[in-house]
N, C-alpha and C positions, 0 to 999 in steps of 0.2 A: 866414962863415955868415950868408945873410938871415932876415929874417923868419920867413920859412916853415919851413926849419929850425930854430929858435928857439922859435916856438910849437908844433912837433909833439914837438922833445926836452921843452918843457916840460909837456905836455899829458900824453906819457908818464908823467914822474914823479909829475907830480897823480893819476895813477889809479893807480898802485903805494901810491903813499900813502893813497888810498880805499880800497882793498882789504885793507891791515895795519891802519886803522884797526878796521875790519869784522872780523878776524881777532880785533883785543884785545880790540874791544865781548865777540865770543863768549866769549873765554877767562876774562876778569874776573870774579870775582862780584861785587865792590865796584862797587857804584851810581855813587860820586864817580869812581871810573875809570872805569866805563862814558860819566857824562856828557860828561869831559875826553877820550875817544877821539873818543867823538861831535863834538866841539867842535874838533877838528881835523881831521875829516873835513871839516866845515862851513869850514874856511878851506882847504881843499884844492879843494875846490869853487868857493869864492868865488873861489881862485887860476885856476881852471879856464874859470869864467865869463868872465874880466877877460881872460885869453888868448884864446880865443873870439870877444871885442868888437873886438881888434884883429885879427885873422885876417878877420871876417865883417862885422861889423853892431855899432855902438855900444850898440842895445838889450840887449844883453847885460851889461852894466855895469850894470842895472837888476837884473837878475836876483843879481848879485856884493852887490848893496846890499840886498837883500832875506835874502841868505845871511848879512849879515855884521849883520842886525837880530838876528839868530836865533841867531848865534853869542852876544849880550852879552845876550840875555834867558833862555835856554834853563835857566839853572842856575837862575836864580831860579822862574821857569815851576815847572821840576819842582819847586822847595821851597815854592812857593803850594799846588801837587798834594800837599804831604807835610803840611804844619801843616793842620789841617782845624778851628780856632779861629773861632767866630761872630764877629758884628761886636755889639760892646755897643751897650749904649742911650747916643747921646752922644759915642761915638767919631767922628773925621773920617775920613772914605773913606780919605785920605793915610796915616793912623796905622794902618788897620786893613789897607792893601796892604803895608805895612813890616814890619808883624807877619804877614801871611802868607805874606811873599816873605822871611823872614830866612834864609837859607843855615844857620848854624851850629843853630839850632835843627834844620832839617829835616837837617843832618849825625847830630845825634842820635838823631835816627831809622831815619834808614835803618844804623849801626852794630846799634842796639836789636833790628831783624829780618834782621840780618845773619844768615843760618844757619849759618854758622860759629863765631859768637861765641853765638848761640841752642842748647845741646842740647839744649831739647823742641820743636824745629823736627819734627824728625823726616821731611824731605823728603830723598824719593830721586830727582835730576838726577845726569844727566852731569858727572862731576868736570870742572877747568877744561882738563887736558892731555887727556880726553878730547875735547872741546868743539873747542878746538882742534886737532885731527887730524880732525874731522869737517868742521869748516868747512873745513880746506882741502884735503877729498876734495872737498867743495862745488865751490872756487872748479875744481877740475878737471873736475868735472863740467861750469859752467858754459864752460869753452873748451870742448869739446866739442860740446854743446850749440851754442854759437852757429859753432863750425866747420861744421856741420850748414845750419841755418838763416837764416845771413846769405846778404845777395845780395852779388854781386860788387861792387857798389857799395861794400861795406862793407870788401871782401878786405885793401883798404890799412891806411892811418894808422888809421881809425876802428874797425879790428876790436876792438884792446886796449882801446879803452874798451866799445865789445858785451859782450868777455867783463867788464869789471871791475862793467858795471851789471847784470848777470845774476850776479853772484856777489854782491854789494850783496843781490841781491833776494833770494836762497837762504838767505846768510847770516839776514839780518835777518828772517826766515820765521823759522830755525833757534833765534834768541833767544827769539824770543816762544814758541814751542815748551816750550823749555828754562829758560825764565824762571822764578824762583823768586817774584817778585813783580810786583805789576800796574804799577810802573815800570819794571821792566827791561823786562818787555813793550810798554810805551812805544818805550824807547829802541830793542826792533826794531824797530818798527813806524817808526822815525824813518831808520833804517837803512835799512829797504825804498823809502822814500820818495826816499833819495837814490840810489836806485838808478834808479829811475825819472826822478828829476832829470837823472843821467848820463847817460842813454839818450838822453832829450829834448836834452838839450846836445850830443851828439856828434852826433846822426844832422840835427839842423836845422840848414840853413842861410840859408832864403829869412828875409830881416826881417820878412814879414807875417806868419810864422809864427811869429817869436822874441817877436815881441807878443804875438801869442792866447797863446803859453807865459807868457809872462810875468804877465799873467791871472788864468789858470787857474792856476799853480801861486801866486800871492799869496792865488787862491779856499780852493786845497788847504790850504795852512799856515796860514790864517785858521780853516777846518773845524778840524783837528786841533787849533787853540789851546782852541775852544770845547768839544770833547772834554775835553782835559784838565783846563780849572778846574774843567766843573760836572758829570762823569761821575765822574771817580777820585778826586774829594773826599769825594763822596755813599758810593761803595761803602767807602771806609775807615771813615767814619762810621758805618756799618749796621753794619760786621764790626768794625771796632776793629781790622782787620789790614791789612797790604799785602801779604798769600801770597795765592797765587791760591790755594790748594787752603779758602782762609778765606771764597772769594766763593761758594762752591755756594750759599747759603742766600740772597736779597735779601730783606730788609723793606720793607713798603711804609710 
């Protein structure tokens, strides 16, 4: 077996593995398993990238080191998004990032509006084994879908990841939809994102373009960082909740 065969079996599996990841994000309620599916989609990718650099163009190994920033920040990220604690008078920057990136704290929280463990939740979502049989009408929609719309260029090796970043994208539409709170809708919207990541990874191969990708999606993930400290902090603080059905009202 050369090369070539090596990175298209391995390439295979990394997007079978995107695509189940995508599947648990949908079925979970639990936020911590949402972000731990998340978090191994991101090293599936980063496995994805790393195959890619040796197949194509070493810039792509750029891209692997950007996935794999994101992988070892992401948990704290969203517990900075969960604790919504001012900075006192006299505190150091250092102390006041530690106390709003502390995990266990912010575990406490998202238990707290767990709607499972909440009975005056009173929200009506798709249960999880429905959730799951929808998204993987989804992913069948999306073979389709790109059986339809690819060009023969794509007929090959490349097809299976077409369908697995169109079913990324469906999915992760599907969450934020289906979200019971303005995290989980996060984590679609993180979902949709790698789906688009996978598209871009599969379909490029000239290196001036693995560059301007590389760019733009450092532009992207940098956007979405600045979303998340100083948007989903603000609206929990207004409302006191993380239900989306809690955001209708904003205070100015």
């Amino acid at each position: 077996m050369n090369i070539t065969d090596f990175v298209s079996i391995g390439t295979n599996i990394v997007v079978i593995c995107a695509v189940l990841t995508a599947l648990y994000n949908a079925f979970t309620r639990s936020l911590q398993s949402k972000i731990n599916s998340y978090r191994l989609q991101i090293l599936a990718l980063a496995l994805l990238a790393t195959l890619r650099a040796n197949d194509t163009t070493p810039w792509f190994f750029g891209v692997a080191i950007i996935l794999l920033v994101q992988f070892f920040i992401i948990p704290r990220l969203i517990a900075g998004v969960t604790n919504i604690e001012q900075r006192q008078p006299g505190q150091s920057l250092l102390s006041f990032l530690r106390q709003r990136s502390d995990i266990v704290k912010a575990r406490s929280i998202w238990l707290q509006f767990n709607p499972e463990d909440d009975p005056g939740a009173n929200i009506v979502r798709a249960g999880p084994l429905t959730s799951l049989i929808f998204s993987t009408a989804l992913v069948i929609v999306a073979y389709f879908v790109a059986s339809q719309v690819a060009p023969l260029a794509l007929a090959g090796k490349n097809f299976d990841g077409l369908v697995a970043s169109l079913a990324l994208l469906l999915i992760g539409l599907f969450i934020m939809i289906n979200a019971y709170d303005t995290l989980a809708q996060t984590m679609g919207l993180l979902v949709m994102e790698n789906g688009l990541f996978l598209a871009a990874v599969i379909v490029i191969g000239d290196p001036t373009l693995v560059l301007a990708f590389l760019f733009s999606m450092f532009a992207w993930y940098t956007l979405t960082l600045i979303i998340l400290v100083t948007f989903l902090p603000r609206l929990r603080q207004y409302s006191g909740s993380i239900y989306v059905k809690d955001q209708k009202i904003l205070k100015e």
